[in-house]
C-alpha positions as CSV (number, residue, x, y, z in Angstrom):
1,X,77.6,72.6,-7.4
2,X,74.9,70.6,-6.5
3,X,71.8,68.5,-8.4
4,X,68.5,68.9,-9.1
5,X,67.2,72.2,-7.3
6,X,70.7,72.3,-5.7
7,X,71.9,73.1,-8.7
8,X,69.6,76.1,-9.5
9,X,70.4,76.8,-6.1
10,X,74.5,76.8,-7.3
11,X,73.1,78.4,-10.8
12,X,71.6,81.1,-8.2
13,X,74.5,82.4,-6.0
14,X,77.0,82.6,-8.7
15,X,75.0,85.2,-10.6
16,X,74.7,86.9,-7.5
17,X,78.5,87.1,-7.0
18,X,79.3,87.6,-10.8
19,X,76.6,90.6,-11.1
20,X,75.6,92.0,-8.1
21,X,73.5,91.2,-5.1
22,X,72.6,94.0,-3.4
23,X,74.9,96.9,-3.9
24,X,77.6,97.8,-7.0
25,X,81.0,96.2,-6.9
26,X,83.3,94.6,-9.2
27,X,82.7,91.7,-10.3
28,X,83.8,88.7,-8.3
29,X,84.7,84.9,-10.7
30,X,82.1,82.4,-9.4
31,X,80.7,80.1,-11.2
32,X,78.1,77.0,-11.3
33,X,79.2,73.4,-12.5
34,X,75.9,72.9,-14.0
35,X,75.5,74.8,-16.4
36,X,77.9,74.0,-19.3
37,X,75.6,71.4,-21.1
38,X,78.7,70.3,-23.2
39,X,81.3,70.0,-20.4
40,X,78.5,67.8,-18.6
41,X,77.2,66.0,-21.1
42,X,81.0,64.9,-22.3
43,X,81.9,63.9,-19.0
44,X,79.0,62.4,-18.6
45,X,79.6,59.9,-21.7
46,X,83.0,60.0,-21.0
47,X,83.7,58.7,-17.2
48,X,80.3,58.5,-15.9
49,X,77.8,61.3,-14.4
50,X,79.6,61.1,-11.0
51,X,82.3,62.6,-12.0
52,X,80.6,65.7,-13.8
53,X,82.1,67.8,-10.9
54,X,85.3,66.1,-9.9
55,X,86.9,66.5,-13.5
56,X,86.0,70.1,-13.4
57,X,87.4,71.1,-9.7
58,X,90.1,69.0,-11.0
59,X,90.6,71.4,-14.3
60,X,89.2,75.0,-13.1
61,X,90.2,74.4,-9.4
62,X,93.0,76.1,-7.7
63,X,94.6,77.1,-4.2
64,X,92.9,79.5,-2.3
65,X,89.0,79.1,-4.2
66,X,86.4,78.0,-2.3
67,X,84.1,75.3,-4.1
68,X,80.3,75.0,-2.4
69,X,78.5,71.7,-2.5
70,X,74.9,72.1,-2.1
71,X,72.7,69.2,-0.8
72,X,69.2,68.3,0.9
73,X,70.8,64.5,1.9
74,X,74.8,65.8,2.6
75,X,75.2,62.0,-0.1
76,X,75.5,63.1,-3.1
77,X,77.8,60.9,-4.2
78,X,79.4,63.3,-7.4
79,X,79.4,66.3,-4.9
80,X,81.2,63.9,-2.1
81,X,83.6,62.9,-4.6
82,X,84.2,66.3,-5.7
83,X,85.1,67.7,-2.2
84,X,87.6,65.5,-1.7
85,X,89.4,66.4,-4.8
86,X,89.3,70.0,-3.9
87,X,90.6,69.6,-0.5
88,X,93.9,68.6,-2.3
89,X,94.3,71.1,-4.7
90,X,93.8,73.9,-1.4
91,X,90.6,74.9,-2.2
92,X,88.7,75.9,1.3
93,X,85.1,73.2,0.6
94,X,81.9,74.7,1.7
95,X,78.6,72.7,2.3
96,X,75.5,73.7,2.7
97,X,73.6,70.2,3.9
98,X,70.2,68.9,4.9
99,X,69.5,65.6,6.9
100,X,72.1,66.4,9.7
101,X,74.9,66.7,6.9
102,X,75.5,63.2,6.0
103,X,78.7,62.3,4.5
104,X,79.5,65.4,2.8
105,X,79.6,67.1,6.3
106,X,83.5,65.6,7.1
107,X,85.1,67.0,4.1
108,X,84.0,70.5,4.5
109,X,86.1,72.9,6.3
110,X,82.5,75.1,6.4
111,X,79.5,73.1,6.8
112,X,76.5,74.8,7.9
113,X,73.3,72.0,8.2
114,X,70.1,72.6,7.8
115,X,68.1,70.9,10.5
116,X,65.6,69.3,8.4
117,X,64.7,65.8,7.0
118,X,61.6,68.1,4.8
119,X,63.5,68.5,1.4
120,X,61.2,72.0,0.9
121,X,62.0,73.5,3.5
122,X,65.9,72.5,3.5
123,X,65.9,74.0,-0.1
124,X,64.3,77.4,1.1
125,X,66.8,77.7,4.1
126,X,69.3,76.9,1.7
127,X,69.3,79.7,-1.2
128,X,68.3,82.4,1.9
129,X,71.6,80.7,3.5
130,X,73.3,81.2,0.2
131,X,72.4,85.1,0.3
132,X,73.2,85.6,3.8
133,X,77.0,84.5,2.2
134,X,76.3,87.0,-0.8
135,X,75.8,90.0,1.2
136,X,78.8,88.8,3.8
137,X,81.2,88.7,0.5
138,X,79.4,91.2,-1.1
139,X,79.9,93.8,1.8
140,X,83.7,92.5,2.8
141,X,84.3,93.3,-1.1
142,X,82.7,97.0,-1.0
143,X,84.4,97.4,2.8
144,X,87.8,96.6,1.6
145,X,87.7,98.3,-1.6
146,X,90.9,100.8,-2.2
């Protein structure tokens, strides 16, 4: 999850784990929180844009997943918000964070900063971050397989 190009960013590695990134697997169940323009746009109306995320950790969330927030600042308010309802349910919270990881750094159990103020250059280190993880889940998938 994430906004803006964060979110094309989230968009991004989900197709890579649902498809494939570099070599054939099965299929592994990601998916991005932006992209259901009905699910956002309700919740939106409904309760308010910062909690387009939280209400669907909340829903689709469970023990054991890992939810990623993506963001240049490490404040996003919605993604801060969302982390700590995940933390609750057992989900294992991911960040990948710009600006020396700002508030969203203390609720993830994985936070890897990007030690940048440049937003840019954040972003690039970001999605090639986010296919370094690809090919790490990608190749434990295809190294464990029966």
């Amino acid at each position: 999850m994430g906004n803006g190009g964060s979110a094309a960013d989230a968009q991004h590695i989900a197709a890579e784990l649902v498809g494939r990134f570099r070599m054939e697997r099965p299929g592994l169940a990601a998916m991005a929180l932006t992209t259901d323009t009905s699910i956002l746009t309700s919740l939106a109306n409904d309760y308010g844009a910062g909690r387009i995320f939280t209400r669907q950790v909340e829903a689709l969330g469970r023990k054991d997943d890992c939810v990623i927030g993506i963001s240049t600042s490490g404040n996003s308010d919605n993604l801060i918000d969302a982390l700590k309802v995940a933390r609750p349910i057992g989900c294992t919270t991911i960040g990948l964070l710009g600006c020396g990881g700002g508030s969203m750094a203390s609720l993830c159990d994985l936070r890897i900063v990007v030690d940048s103020q440049d937003t840019p250059r954040i972003q690039e280190c970001q999605i090639l971050i986010g296919h370094i993880i690809c090919d790490l889940v990608e190749r434990g998938v295809v190294d464990h397989a029966p």
